[in-house]
N, CA, C and O atoms as a MOPAC input file, in Angstrom:
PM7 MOZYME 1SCF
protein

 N     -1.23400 1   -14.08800 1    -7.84900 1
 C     -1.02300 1   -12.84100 1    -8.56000 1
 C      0.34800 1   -12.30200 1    -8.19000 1
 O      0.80000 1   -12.23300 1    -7.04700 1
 N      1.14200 1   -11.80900 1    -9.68000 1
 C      2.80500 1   -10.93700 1    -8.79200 1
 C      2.06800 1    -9.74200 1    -8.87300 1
 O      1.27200 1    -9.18500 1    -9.62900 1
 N      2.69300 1    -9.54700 1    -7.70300 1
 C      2.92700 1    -8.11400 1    -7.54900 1
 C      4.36800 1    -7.74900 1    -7.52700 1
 O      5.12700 1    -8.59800 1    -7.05900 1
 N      4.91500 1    -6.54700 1    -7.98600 1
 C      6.49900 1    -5.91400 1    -8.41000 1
 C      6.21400 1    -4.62000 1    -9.12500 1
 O      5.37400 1    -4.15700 1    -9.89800 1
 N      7.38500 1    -4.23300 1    -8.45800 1
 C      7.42400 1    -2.34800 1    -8.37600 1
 C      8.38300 1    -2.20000 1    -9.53300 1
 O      8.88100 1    -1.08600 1    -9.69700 1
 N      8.78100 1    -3.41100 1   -10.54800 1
 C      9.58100 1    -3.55500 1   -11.44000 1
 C      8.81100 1    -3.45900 1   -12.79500 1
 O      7.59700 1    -3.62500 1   -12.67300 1
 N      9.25800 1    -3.22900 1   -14.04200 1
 C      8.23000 1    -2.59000 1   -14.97700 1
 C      8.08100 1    -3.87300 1   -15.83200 1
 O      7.34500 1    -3.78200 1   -16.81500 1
 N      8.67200 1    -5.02500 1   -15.58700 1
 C      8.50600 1    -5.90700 1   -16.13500 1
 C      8.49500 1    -7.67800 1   -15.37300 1
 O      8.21400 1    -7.59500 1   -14.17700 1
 N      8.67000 1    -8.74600 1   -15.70700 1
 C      8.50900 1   -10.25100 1   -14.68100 1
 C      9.87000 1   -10.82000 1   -15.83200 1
 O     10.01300 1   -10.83100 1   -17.05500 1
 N     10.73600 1   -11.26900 1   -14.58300 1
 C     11.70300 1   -11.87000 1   -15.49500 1
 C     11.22400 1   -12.93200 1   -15.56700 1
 O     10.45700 1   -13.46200 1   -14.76300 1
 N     11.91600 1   -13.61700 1   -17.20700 1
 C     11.31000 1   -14.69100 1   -17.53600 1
 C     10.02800 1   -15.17200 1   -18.40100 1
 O      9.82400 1   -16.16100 1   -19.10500 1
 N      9.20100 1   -13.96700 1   -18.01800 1
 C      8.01700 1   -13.96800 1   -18.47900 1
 C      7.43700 1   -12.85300 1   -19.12500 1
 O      7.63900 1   -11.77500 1   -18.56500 1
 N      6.82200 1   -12.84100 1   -20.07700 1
 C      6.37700 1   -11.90600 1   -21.61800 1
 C      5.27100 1   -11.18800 1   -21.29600 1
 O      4.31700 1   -11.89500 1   -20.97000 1
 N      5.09700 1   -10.10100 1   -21.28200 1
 C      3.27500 1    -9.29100 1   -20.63600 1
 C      2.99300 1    -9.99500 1   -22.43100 1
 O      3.78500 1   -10.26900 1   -23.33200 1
 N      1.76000 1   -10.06400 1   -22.33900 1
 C      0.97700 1   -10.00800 1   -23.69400 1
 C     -0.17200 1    -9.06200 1   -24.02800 1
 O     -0.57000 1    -8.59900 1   -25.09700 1
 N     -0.60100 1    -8.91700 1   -22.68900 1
 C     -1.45500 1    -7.69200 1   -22.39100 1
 C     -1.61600 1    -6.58000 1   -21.54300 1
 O     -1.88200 1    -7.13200 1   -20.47600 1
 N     -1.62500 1    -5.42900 1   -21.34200 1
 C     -1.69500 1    -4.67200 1   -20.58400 1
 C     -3.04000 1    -4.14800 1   -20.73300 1
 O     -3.67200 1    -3.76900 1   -21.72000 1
 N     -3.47000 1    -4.26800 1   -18.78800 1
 C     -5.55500 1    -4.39800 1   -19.00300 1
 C     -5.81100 1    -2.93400 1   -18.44300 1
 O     -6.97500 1    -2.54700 1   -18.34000 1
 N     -4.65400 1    -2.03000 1   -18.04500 1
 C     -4.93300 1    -0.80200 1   -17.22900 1
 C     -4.23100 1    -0.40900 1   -15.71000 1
 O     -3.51700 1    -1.17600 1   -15.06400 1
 N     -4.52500 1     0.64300 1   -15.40700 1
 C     -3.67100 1     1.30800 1   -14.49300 1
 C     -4.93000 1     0.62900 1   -13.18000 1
 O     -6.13600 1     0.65400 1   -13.42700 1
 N     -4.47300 1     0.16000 1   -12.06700 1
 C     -5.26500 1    -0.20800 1   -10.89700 1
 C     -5.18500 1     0.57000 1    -9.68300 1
 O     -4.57300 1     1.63800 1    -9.68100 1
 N     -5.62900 1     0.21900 1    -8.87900 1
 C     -5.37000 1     1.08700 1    -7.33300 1
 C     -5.93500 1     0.98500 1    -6.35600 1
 O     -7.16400 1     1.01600 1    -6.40700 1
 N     -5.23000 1     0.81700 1    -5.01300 1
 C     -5.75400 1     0.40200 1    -4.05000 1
 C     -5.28800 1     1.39700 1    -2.76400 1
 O     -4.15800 1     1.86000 1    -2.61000 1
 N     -6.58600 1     1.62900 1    -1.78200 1
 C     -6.13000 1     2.98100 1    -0.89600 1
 C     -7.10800 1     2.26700 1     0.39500 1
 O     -8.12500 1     1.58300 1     0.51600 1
 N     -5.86600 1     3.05000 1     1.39800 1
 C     -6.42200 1     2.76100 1     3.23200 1
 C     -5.95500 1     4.07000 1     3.76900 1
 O     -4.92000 1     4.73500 1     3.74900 1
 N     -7.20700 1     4.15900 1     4.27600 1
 C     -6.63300 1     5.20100 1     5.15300 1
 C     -7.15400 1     4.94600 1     6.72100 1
 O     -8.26500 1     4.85100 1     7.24200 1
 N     -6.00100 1     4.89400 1     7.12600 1
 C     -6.34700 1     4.86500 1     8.77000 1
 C     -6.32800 1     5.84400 1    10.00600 1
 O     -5.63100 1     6.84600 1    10.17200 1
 N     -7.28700 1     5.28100 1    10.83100 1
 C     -7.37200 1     6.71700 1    11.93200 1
 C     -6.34500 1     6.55100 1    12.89000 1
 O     -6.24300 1     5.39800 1    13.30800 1
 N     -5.31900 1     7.63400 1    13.49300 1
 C     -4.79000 1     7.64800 1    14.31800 1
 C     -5.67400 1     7.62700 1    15.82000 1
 O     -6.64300 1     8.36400 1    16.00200 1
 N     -5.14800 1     6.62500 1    16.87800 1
 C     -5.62200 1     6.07600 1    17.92800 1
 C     -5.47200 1     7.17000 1    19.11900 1
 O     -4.32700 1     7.62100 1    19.14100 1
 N     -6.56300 1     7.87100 1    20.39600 1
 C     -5.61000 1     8.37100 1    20.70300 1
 C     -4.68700 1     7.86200 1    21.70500 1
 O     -3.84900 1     8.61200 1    22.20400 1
 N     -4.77100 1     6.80200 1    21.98900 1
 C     -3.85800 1     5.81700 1    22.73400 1
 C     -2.51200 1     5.91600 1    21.92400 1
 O     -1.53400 1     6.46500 1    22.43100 1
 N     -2.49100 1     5.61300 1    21.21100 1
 C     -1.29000 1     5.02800 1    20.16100 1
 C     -0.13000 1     6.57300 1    20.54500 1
 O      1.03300 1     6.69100 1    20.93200 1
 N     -1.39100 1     7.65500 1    20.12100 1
 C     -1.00900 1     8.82700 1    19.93500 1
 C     -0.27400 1     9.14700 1    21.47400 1
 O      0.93300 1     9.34700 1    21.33500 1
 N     -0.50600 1     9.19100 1    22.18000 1
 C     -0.12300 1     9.32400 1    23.68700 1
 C      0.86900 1     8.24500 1    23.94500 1
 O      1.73500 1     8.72700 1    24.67600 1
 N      1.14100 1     6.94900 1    23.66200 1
 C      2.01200 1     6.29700 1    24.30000 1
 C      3.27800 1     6.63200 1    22.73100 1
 O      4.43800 1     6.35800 1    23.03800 1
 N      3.14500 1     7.02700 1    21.60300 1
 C      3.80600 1     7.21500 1    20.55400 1
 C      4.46800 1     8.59600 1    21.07800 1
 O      5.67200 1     8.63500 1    20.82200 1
 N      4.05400 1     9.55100 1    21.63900 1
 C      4.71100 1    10.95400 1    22.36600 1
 C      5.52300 1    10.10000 1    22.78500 1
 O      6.58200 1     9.89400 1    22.19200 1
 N      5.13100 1     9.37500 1    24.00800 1
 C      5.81600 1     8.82600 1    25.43900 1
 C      7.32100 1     8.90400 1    24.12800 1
 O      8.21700 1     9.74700 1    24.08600 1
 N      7.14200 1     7.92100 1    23.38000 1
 C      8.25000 1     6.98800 1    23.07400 1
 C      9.62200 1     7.99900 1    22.06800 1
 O     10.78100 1     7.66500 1    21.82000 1
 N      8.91800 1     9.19000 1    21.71900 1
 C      9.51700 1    10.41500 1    21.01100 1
 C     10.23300 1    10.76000 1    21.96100 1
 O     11.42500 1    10.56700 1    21.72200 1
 N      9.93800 1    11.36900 1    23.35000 1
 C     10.51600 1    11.67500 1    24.44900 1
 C     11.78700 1    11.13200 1    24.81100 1
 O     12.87700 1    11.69700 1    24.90200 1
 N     11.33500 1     9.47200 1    25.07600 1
 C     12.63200 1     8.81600 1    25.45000 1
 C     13.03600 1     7.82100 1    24.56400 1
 O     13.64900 1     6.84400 1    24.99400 1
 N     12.82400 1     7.92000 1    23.60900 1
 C     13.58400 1     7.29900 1    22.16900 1
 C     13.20300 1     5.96100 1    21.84500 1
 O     12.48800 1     5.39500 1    22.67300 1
 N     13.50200 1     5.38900 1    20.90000 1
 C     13.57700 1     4.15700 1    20.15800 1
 C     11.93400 1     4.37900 1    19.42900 1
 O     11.19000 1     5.34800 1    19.58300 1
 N     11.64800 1     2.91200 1    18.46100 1
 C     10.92700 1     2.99300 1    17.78000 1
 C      9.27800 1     2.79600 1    18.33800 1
 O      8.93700 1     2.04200 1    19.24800 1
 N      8.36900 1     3.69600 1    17.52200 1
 C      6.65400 1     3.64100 1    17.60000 1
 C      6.34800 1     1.97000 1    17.00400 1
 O      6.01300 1     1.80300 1    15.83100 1
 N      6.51300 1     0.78500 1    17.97200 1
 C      5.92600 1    -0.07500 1    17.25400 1
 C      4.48500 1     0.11200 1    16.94800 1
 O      4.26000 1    -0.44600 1    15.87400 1
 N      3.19900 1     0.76800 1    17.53200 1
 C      2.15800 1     1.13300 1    17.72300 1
 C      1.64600 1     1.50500 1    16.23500 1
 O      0.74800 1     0.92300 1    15.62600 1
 N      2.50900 1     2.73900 1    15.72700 1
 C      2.42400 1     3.17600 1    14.35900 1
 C      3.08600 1     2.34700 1    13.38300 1
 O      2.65000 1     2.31600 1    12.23300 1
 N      4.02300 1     1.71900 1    13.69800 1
 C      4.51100 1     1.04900 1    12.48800 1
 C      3.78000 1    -0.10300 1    12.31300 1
 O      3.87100 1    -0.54100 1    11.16600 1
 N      2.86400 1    -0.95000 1    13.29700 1
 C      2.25900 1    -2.08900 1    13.01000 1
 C      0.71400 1    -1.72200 1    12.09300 1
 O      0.00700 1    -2.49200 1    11.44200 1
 N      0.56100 1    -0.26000 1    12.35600 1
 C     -0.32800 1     0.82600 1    11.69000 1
 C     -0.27100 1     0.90200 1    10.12300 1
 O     -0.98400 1     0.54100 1     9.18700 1
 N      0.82700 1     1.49300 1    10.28400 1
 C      1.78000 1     1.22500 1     8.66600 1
 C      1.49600 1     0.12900 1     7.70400 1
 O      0.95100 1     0.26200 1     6.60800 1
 N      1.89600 1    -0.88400 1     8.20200 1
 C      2.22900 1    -2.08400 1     8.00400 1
 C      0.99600 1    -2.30400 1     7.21600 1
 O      0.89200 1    -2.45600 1     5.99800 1
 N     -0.13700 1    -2.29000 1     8.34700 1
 C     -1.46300 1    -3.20100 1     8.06500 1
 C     -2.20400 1    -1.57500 1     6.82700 1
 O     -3.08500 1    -1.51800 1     5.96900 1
 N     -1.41800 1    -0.75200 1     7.30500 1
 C     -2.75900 1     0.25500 1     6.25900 1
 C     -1.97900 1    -0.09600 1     4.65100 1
 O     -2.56200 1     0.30300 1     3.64300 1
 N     -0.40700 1    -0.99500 1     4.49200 1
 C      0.04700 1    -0.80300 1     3.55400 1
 C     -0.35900 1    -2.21600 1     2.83500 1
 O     -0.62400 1    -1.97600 1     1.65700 1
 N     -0.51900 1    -3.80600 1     3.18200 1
 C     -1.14600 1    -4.76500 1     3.27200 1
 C     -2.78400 1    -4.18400 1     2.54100 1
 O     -3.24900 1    -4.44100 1     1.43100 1
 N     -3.25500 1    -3.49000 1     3.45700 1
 C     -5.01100 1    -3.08500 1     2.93600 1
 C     -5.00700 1    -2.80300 1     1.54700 1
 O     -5.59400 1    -3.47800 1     0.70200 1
 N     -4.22500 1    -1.63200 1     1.29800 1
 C     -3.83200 1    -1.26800 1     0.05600 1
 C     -3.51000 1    -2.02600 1    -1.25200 1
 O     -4.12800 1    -1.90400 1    -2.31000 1
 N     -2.46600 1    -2.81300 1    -1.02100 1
 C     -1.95200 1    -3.68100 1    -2.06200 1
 C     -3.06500 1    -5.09400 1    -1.87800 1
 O     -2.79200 1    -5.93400 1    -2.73500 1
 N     -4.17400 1    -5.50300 1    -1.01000 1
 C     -5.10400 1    -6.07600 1    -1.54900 1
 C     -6.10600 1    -5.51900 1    -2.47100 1
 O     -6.34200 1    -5.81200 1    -3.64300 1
 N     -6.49500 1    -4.88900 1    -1.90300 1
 C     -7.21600 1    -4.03500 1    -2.44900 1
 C     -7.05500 1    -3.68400 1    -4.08400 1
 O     -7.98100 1    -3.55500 1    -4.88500 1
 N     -5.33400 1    -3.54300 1    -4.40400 1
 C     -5.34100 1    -3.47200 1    -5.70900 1
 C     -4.96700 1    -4.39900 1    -6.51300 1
 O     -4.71300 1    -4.37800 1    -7.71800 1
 N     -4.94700 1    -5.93200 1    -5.06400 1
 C     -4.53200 1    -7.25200 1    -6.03300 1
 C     -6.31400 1    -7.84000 1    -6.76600 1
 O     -6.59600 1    -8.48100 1    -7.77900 1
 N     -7.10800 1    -7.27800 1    -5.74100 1
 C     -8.56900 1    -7.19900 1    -6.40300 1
 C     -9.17500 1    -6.82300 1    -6.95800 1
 O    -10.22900 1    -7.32600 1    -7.34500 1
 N     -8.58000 1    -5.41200 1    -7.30300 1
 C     -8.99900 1    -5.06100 1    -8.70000 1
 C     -8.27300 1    -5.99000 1    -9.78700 1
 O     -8.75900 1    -6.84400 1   -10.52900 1
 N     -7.36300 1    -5.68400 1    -9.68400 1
 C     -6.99400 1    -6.56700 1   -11.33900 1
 C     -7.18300 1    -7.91400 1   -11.44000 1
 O     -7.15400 1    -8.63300 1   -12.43900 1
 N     -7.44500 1    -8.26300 1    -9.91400 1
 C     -8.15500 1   -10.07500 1   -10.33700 1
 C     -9.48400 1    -9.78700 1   -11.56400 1
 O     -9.86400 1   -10.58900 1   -12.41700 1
 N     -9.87800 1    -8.72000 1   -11.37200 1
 C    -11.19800 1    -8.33300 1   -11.76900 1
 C    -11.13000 1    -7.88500 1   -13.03300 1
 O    -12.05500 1    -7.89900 1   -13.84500 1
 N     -9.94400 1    -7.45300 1   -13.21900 1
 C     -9.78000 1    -7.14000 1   -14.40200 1
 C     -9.37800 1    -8.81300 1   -15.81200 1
 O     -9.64400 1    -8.98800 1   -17.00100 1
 N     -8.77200 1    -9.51000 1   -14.91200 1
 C     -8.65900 1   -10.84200 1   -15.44200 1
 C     -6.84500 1   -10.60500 1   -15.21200 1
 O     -6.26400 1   -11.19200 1   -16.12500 1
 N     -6.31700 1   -10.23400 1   -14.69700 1
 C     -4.85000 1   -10.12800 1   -14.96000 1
 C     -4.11500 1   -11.01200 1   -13.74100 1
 O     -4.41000 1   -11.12500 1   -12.55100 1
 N     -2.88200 1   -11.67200 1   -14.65000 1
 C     -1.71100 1   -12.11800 1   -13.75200 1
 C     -0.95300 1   -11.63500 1   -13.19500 1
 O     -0.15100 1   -12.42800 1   -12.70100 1
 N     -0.76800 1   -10.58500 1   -12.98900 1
 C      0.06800 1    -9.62000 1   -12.33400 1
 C     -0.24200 1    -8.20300 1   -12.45700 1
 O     -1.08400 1    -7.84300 1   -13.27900 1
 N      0.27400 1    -7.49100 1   -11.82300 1
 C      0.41400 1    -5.96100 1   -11.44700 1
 C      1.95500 1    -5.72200 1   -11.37200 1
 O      2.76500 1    -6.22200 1   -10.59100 1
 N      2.20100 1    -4.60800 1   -12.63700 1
 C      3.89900 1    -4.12800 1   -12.82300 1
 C      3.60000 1    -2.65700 1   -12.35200 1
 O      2.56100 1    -2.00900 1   -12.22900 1
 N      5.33300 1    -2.31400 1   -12.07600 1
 C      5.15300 1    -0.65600 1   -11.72300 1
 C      4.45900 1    -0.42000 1   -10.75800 1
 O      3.52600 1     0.22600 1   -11.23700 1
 N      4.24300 1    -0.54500 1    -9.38200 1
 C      3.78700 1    -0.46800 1    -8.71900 1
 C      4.32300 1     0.48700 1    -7.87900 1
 O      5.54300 1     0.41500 1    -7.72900 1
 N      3.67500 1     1.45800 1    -7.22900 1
 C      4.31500 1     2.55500 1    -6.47000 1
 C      3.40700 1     2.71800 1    -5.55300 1
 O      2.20600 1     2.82300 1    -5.80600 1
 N      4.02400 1     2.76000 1    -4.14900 1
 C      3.49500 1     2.77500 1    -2.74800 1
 C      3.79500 1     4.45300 1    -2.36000 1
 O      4.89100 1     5.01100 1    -2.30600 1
 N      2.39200 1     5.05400 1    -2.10800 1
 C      2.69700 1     6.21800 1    -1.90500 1
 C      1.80200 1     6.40900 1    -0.01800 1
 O      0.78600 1     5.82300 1     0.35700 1
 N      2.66000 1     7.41100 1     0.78200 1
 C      2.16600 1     7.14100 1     1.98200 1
 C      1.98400 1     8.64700 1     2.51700 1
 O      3.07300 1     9.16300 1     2.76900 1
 N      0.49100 1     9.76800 1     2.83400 1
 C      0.35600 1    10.74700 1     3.22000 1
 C     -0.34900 1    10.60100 1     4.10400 1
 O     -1.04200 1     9.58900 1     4.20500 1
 N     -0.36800 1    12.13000 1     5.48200 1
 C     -1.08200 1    12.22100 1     6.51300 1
 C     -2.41700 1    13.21200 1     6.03700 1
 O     -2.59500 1    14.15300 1     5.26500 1
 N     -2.88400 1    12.74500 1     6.58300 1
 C     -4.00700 1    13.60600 1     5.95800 1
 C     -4.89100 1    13.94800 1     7.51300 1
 O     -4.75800 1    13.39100 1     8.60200 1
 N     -5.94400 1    15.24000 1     7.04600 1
 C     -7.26600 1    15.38000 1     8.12300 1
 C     -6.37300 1    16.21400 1     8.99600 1
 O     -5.25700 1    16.60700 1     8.65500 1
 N     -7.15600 1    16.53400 1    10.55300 1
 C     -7.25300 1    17.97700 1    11.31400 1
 C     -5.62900 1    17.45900 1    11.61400 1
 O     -5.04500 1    16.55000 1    11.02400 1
 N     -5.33900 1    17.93000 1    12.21200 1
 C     -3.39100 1    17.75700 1    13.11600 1
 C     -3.08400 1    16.97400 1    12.62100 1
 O     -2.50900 1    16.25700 1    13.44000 1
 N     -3.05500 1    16.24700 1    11.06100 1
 C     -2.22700 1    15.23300 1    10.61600 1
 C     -2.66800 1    13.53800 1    10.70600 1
 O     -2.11200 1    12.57500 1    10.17900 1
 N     -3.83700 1    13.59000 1    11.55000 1
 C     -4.41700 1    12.31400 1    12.73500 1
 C     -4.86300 1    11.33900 1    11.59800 1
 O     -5.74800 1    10.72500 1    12.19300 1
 N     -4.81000 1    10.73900 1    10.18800 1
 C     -5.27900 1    10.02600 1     9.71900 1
 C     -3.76300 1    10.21600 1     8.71200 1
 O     -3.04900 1    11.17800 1     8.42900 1
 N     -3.74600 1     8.24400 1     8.26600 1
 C     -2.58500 1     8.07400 1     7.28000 1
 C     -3.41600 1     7.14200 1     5.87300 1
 O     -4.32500 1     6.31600 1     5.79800 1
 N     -2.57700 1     7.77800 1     4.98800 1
 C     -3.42600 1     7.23700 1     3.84200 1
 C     -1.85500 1     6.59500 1     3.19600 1
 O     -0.75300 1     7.13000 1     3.07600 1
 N     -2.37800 1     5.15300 1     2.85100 1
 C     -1.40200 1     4.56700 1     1.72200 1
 C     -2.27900 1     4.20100 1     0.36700 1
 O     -3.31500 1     3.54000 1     0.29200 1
 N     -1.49000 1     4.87700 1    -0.71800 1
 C     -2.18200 1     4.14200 1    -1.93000 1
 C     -1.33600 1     3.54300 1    -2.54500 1
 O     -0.16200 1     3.91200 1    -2.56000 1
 N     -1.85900 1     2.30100 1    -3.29300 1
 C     -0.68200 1     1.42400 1    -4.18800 1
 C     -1.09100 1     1.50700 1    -5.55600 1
 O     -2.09000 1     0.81500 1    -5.75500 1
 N     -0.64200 1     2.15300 1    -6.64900 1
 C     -0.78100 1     2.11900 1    -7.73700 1
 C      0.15100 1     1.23800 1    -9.03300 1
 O      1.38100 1     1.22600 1    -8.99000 1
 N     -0.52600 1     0.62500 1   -10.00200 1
 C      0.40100 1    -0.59900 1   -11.24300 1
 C     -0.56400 1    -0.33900 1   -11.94500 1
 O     -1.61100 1     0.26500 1   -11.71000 1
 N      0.08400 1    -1.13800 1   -13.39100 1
 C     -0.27300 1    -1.20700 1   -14.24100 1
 C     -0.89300 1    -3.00700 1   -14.67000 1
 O     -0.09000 1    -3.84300 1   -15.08400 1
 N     -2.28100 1    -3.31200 1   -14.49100 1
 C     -2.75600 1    -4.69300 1   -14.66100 1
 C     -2.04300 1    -5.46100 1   -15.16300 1
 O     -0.95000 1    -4.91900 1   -14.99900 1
 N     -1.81000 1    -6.65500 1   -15.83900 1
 C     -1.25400 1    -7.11700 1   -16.75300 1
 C     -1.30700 1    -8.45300 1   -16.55100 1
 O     -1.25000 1    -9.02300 1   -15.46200 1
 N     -1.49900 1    -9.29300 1   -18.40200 1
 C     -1.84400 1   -10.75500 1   -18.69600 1
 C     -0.74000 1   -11.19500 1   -19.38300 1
 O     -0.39100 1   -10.84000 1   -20.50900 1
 N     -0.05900 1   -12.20300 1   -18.45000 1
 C      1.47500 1   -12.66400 1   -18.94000 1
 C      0.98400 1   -13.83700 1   -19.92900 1
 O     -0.11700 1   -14.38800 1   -19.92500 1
 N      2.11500 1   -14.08500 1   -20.80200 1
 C      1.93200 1   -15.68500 1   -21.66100 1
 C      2.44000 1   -16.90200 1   -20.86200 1
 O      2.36700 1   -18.03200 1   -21.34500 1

């Protein structure tokens, strides 16, 4: 399946468009992560802790919406937009959703 945040597949013709899809993770902040992620604010450089967080809640997502449109019968997913909010009490949970438009190439 492509996936591309581009509105179209070079080379190749949509013939059908099957619908708008979507795929969402939301993950809990650790409070480990959270405590050694201070540490690292303090004395600088990067939260690998959260970004490997990131990473995998952004992965969840874009399966998630490569399975819907398998379901839908489609070869790809165009237009795709990765959107990333904190959500819940002090911010402590991150939500990524990936949203496209299905689609059956010739």
């Amino acid at each position: 399946m492509i996936l591309t945040t581009t509105p179209s597949i070079e080379g190749r013709r949509i013939k059908a468009y099957l619908g708008i899809v979507t795929g969402e993770a939301i993950m809990g902040a650790n409070l480990f992560k959270d405590f050694f992620a201070g540490i690292r604010d303090i004395v600088g450089g990067r939260s690998t802790a959260y970004e490997q967080e990131l990473i995998r809640a952004k992965d969840i997502a874009l399966q998630e919406l490569r399975e819907n449109a398998a379901a839908l019968g489609a070869d790809a997913v165009v237009g795709i937009d990765l959107d990333y909010e904190v959500l819940g009490q002090a911010n402590s949970m991150l939500m990524v959703s990936a949203s496209g438009t299905a689609v059956k190439l010739e």
